[in-house]
C-alpha positions as CSV (number, residue, x, y, z in Angstrom):
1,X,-110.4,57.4,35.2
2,X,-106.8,58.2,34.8
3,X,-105.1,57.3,31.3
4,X,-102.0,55.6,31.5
5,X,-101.0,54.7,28.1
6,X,-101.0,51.1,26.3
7,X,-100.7,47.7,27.6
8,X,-97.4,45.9,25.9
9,X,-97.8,43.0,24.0
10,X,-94.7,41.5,25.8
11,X,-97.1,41.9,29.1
12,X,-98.9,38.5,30.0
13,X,-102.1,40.2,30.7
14,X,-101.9,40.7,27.1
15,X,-102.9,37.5,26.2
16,X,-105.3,36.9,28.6
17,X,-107.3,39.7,28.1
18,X,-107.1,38.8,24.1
19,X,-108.0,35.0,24.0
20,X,-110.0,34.7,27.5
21,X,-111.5,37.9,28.2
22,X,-112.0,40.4,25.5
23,X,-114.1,37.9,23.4
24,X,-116.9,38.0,26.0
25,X,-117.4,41.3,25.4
26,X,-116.9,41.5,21.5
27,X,-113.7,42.1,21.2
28,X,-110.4,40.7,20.6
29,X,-107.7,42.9,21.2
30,X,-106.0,42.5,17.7
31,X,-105.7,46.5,17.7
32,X,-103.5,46.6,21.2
33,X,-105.3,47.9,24.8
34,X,-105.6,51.7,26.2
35,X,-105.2,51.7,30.0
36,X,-106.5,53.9,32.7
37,X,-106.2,53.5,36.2
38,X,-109.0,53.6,38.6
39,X,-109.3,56.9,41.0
40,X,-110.9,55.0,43.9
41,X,-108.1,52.5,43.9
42,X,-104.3,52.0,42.8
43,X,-105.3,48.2,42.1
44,X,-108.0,48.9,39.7
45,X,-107.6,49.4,36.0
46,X,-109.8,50.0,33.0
47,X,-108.5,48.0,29.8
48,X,-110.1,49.7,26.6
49,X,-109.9,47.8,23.1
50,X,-108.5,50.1,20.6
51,X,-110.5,49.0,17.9
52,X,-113.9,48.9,19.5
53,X,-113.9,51.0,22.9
54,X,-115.4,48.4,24.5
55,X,-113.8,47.9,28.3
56,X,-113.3,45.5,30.9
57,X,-112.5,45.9,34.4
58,X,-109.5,44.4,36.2
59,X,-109.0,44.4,40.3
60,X,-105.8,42.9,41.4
61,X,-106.1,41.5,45.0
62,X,-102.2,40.7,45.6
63,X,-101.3,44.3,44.5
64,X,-102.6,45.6,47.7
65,X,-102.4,41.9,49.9
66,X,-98.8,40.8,50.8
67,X,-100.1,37.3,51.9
68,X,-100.8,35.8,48.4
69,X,-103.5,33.1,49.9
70,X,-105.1,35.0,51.3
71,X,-105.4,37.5,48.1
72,X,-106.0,35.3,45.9
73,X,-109.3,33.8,48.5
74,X,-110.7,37.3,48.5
75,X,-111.1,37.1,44.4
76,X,-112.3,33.7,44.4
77,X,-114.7,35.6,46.8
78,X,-116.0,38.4,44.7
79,X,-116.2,35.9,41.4
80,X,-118.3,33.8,43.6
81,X,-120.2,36.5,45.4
82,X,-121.4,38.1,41.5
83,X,-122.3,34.7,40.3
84,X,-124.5,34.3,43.7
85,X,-126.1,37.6,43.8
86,X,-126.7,37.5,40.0
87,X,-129.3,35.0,40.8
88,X,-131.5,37.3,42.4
89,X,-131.9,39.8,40.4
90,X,-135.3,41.7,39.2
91,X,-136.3,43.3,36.4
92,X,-134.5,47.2,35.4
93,X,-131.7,45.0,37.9
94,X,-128.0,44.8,36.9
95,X,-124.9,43.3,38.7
96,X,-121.6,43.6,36.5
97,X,-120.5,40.0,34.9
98,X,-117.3,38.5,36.2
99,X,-115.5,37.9,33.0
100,X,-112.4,35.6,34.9
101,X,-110.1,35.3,37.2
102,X,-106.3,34.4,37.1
103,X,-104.1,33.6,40.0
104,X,-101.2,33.9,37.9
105,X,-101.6,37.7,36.9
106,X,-101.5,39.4,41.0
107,X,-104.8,37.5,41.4
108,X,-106.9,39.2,38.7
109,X,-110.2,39.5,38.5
110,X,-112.0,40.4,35.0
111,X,-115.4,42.4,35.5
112,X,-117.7,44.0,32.8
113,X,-117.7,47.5,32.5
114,X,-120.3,49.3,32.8
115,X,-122.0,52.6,32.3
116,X,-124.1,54.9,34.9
117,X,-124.1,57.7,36.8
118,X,-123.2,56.9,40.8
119,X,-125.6,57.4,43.6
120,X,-123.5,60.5,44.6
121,X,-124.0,62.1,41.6
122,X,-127.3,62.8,42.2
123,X,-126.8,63.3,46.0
124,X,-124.9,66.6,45.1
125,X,-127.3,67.9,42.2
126,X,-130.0,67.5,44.7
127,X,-127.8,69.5,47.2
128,X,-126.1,71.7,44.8
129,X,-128.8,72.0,41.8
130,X,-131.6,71.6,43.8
131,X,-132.4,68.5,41.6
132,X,-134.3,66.8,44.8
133,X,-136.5,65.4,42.4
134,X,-134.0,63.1,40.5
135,X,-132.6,62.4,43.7
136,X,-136.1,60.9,45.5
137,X,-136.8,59.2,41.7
138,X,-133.4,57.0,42.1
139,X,-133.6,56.3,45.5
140,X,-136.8,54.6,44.9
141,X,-134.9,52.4,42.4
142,X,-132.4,51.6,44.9
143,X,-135.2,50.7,47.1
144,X,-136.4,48.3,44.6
145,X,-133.1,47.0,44.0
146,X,-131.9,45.9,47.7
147,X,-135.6,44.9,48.6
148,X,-135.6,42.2,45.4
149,X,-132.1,41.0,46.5
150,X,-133.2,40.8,50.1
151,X,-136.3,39.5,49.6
152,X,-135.4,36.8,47.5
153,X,-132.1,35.5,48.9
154,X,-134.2,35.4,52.6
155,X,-133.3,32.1,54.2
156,X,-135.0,31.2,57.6
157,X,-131.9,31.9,60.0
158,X,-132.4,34.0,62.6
159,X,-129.8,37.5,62.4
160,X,-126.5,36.9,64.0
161,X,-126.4,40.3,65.7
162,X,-123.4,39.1,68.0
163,X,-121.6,38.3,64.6
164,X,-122.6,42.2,63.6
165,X,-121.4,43.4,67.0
166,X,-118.2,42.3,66.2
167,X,-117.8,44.6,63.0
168,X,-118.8,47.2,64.8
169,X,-116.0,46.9,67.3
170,X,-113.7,47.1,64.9
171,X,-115.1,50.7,63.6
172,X,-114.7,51.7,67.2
173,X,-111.1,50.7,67.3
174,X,-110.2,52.3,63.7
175,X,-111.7,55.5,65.0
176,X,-110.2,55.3,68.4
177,X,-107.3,58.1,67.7
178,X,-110.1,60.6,67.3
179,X,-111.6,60.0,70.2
180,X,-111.9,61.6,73.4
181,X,-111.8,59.7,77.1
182,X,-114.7,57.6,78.4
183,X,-116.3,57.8,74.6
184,X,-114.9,54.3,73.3
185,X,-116.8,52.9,77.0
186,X,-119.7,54.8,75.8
187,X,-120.2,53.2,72.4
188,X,-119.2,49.8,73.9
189,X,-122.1,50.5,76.5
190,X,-124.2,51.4,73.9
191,X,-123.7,48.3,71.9
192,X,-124.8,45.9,75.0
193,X,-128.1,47.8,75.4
194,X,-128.6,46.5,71.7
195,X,-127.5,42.9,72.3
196,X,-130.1,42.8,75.0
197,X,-132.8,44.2,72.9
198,X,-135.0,41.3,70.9
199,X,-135.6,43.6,67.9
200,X,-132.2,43.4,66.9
201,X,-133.7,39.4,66.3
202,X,-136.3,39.9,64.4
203,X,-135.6,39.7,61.1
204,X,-134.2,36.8,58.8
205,X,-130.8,36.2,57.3
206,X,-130.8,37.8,53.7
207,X,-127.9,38.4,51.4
208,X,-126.5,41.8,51.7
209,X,-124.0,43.7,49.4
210,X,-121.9,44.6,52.4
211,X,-120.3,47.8,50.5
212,X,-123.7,49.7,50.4
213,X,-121.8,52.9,49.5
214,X,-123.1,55.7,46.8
215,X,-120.4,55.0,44.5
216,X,-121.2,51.4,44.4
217,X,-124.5,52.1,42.7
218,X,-125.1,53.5,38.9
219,X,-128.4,54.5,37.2
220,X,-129.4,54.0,33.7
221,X,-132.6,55.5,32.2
222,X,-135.4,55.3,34.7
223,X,-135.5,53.1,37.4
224,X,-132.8,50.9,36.2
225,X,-130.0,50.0,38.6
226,X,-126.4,48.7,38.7
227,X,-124.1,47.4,41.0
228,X,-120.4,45.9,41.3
229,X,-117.6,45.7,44.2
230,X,-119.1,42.9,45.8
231,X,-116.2,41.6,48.0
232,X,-117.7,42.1,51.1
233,X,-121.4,40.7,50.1
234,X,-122.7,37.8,52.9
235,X,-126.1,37.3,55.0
236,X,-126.7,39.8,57.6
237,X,-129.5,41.7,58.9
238,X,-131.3,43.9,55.5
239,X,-130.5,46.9,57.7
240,X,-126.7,46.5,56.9
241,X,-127.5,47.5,53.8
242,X,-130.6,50.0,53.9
243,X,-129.1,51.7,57.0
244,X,-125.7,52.1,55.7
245,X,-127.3,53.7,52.6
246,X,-129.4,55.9,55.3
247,X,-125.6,56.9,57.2
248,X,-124.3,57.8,53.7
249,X,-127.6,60.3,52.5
250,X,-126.6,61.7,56.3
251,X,-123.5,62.4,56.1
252,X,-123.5,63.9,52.4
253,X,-125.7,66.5,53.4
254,X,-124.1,67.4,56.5
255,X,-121.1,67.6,55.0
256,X,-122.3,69.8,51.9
257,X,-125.2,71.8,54.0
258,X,-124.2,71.5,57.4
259,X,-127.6,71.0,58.3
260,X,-127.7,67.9,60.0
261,X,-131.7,67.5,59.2
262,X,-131.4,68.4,55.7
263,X,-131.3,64.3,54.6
264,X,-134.5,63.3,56.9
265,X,-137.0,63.8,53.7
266,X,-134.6,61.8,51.4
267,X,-134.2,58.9,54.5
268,X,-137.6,58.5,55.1
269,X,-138.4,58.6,51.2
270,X,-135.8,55.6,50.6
271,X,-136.8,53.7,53.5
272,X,-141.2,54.0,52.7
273,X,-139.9,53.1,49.0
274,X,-138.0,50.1,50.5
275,X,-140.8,49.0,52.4
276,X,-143.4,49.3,50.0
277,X,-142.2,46.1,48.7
278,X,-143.2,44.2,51.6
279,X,-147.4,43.1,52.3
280,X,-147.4,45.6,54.8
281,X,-145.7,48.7,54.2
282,X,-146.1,50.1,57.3
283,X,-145.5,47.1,59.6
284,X,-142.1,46.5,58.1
285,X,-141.3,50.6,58.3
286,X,-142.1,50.4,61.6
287,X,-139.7,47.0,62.1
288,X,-136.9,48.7,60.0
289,X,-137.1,52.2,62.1
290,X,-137.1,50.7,65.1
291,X,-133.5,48.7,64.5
292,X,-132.0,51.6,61.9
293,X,-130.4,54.0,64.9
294,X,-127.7,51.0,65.2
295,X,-127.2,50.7,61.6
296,X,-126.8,54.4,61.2
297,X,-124.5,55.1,64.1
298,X,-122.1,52.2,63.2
299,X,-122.1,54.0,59.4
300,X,-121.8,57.8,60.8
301,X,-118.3,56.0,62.8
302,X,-117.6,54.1,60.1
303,X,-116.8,57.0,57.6
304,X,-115.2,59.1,60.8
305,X,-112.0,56.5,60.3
306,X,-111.4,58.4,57.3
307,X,-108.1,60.6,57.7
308,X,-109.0,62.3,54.9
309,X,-111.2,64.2,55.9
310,X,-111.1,67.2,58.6
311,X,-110.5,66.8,61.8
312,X,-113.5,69.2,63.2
313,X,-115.6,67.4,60.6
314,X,-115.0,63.6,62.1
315,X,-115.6,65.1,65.2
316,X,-119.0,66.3,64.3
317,X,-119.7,62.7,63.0
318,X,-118.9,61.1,66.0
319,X,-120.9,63.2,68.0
320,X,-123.8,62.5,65.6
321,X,-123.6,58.9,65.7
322,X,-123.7,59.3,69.9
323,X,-126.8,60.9,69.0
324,X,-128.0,58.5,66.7
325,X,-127.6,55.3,68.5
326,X,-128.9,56.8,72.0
327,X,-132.3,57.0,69.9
């Protein structure tokens, strides 16, 4: 969080945030607003009441969407996709309240604020602090978390893995400038040997969070859990989630150890954990295992897109995820 100073009365969100949205939070703004902007994103702010501290998180969809329709559909989106996923939840479970939304104001969104430490947090003490132990402890609430959400939200609809496919295409095209000839034909090869293969079938529709990144995941005390960003939540396989979760733990400690084995233990740990919530914990291992190589592949690609990071270091992803989906 970046401090930017105060919000001006003469400012519209003013008003809003005093009579619609502070109030749901205790609050009412009588003392003025401190601002911070959001590190993760230039359309993200933190709105702090002066005479409380209590916060509330606003997302602007137009400031980064030029086509206002279809901004202001994307946070209709996320309200509706909190409300939904809200309904699901367990016990030690948490999903940030959307406060409001306001077409008027760059297609605002209002979401609670709320406290945690972030998944990678306790990826890099485990790496760094050799805290494996707090690591393997959070990753079994995670576990609990998606398997609750999953579980509950199952509908009996066959996976659309054709409907999958096609995210995955897009990856390959985003990381196209990175790769080298014949490679794009191999991953495109790769991804019809799936299509034909009746695992990638087997499992039923549930609602997924569809961001299943490390930052999008604080922990509270024990095994409590919370969650937010849900834009890009819908029904898809479980694995969308679970296996982009297993990409992530890959890629952290590759990047930070350069051991490409070092996140096996904490994999296997989250997916067992995840498991365990099902009759048979084995049976459904053995069913998530056997379709996770796709998951994980289309994750290790997915963070290659990222210019940000080395060349020489996308390079070793991509090569990993050839790896990974050849199984």
């Amino acid at each position: 969080m970046i401090y930017q100073g105060h919000l001006p009365k003469s400012d519209p969100l003013y008003d809003y945030l005093c009579h619609e949205i502070m109030p749901q939070v205790g609050a009412n703004g009588k003392n003025g607003f401190r601002v911070f902007s959001s590190k993760s994103s230039h359309a993200v702010y933190i709105y702090e009441d002066r005479e409380t501290g209590e916060r509330v998180v606003g997302k602007f969809f137009a400031a980064d969407e030029p086509d206002f329709e279809r901004a202001k559909r994307k946070m209709y989106r996320e309200y509706n996709n909190i409300n939904e996923i809200r309904k699901y939840l367990g016990e030690n479970h948490y999903v940030a309240r959307a406060l409001g939304c306001n077409e008027s104001l760059n297609c605002l969104l209002a979401v609670e604020y709320c406290y945690g430490e972030p998944l990678d947090s306790f990826i890099l003490k485990a790496i760094q602090q050799k805290e494996e132990h707090v690591l393997y402890n959070k990753l079994t609430a995670l576990a609990n978390f998606l398997a609750t959400i999953h579980n509950r939200s199952a509908q009996p609809v066959i996976v659309d893995f054709h409907k999958i496919c096609s995210y995955y295409d897009n990856v390959i095209k985003q990381v196209s400038p990175i790769l080298y000839p014949g490679e794009a034909d191999f991953f495109y090869q790769v991804r019809e040997e799936y299509i034909n293969d009746p695992l990638m079938y087997q499992d039923q529709e549930v609602l997924v969070h569809g961001d299943a990144t490390p930052a999008n995941f604080f922990f509270g005390d024990d095994m409590y859990v919370i969650s937010f960003d849900l834009e890009r939540m819908h029904r898809s396989d479980r694995l969308f989630d679970t296996g982009r979760i297993a990409g992530e733990l890959k890629h952290f400690f590759l990047a930070y150890t350069g051991n490409k084995y070092a996140a096996e233990p904490f994999i296997t740990h989250f997916l067992r954990e995840y498991s365990g919530c099902f009759p048979d914990r084995d049976s459904a291992f053995s069913a998530i295992t056997a379709r996770l190589p796709f998951y994980m592949g289309k994750t290790l690609l997915r963070i290659a897109r990222n210019d940000y990071l080395s060349h020489d270091y996308r390079r070793l992803l991509v090569e990993e995820a050839k790896l990974t989906l050849k199984r």
